[in-house]
SERO-4910 file (N, C-alpha, C, O; in steps of 0.05 Angstrom, whole numbers):
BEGIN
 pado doro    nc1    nc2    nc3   cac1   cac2   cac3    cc1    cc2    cc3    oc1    oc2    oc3
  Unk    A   -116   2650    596   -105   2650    569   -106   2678    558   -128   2690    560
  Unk    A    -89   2687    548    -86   2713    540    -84   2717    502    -61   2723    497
  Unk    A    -97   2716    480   -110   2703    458    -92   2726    447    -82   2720    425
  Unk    A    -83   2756    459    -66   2767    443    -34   2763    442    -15   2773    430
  Unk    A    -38   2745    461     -1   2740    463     21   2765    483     45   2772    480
  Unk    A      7   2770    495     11   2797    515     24   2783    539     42   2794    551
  Unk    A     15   2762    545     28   2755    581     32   2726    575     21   2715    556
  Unk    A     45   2716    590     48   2683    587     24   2670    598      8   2677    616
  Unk    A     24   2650    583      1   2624    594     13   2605    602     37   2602    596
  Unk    A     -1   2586    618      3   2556    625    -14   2544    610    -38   2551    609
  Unk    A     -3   2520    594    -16   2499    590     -9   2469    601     12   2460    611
  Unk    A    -29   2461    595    -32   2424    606    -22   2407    588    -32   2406    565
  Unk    A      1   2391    596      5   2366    581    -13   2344    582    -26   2342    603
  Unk    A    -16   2330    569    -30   2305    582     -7   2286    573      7   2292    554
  Unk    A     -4   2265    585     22   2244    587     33   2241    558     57   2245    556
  Unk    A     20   2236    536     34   2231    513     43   2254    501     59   2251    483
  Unk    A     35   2280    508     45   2304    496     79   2313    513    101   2319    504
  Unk    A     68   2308    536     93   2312    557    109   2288    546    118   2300    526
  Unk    A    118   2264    544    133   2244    524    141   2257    501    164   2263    500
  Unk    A    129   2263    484    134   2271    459    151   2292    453    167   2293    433
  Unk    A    145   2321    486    170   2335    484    188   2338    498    205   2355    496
  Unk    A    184   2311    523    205   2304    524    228   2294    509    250   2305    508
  Unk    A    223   2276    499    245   2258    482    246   2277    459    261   2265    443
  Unk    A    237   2305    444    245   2319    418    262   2331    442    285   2326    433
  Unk    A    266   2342    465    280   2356    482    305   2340    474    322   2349    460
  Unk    A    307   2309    487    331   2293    488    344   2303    461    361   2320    456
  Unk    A    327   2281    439    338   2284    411    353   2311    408    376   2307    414
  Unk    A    348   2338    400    358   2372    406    379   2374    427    395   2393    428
  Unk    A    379   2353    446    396   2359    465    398   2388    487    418   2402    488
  Unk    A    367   2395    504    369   2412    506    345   2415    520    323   2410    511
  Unk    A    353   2428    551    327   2434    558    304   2461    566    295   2469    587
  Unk    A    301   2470    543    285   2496    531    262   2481    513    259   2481    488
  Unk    A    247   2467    538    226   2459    525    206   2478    520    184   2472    511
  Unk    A    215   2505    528    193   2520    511    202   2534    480    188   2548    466
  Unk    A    220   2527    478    241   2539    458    235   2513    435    236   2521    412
  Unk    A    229   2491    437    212   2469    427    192   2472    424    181   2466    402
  Unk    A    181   2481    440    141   2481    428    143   2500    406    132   2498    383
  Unk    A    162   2528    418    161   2547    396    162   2541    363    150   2549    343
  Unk    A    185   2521    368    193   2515    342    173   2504    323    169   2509    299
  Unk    A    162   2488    342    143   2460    328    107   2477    316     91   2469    299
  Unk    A    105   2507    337     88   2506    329     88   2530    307     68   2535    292
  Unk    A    116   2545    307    120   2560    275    125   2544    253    125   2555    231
  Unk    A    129   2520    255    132   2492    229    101   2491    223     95   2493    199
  Unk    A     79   2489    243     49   2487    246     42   2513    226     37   2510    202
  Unk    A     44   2540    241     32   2570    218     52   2558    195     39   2550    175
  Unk    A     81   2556    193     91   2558    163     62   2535    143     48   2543    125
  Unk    A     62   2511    154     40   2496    136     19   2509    143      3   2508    124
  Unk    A     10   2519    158    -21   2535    149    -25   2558    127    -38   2559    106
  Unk    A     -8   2575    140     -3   2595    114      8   2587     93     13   2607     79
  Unk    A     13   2567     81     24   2549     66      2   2543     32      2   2547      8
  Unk    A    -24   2526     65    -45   2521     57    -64   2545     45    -74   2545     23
  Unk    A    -64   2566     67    -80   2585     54    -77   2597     37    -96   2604     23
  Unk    A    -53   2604     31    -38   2615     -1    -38   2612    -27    -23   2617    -45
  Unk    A    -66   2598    -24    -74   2575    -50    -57   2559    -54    -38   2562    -69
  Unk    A    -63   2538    -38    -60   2509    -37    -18   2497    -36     -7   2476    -44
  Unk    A     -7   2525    -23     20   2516    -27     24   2491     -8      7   2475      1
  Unk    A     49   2491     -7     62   2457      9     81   2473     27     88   2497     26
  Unk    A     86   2455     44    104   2453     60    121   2428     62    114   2407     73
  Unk    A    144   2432     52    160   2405     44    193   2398     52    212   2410     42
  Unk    A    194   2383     65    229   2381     79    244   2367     53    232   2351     38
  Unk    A    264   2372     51    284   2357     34    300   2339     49    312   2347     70
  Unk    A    302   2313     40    328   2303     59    360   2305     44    363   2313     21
  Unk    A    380   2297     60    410   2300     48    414   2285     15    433   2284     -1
  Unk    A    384   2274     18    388   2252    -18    370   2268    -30    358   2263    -51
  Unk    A    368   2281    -21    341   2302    -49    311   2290    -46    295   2298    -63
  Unk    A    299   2270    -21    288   2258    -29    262   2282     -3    263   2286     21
  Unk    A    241   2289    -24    223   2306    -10    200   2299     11    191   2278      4
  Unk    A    187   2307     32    164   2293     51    150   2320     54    161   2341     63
  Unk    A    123   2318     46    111   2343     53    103   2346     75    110   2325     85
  Unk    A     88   2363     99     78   2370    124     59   2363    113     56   2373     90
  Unk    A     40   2345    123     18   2343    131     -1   2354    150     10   2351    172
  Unk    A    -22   2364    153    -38   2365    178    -66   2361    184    -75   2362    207
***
């Protein structure tokens, strides 16, 4: 593992993680399943830095206005 982001790593799925990006792969239509993790895990820093910023949110809107915050 390389902690500065300098060289690529391998990581381990374990079965429900490998499912999970599988089928976000299907749903996206698209197989750049690393182009998925990317995504999912800059949604992850946007709600951390979110949090640390004194206490902001991270919040999706849907097409009805109707809001869901990120949890984590």
């Amino acid at each position: 593992m390389d902690p500065r982001g300098k060289a690529p790593v391998a990581i381990e799925l374990n079965p429900t993680l490998a499912e999970l990006l599988a089928r976000l792969c299907v749903e996206l239509d698209t197989d750049d399943y690393l182009g998925v993790l990317s995504r999912a895990l800059g949604l992850l820093d946007m709600a951390q830095k979110s949090r640390r910023s004194g206490g902001g949110r991270l919040c999706f809107v849907n097409e009805r206005g109707e809001a869901a915050e990120v949890v984590f």
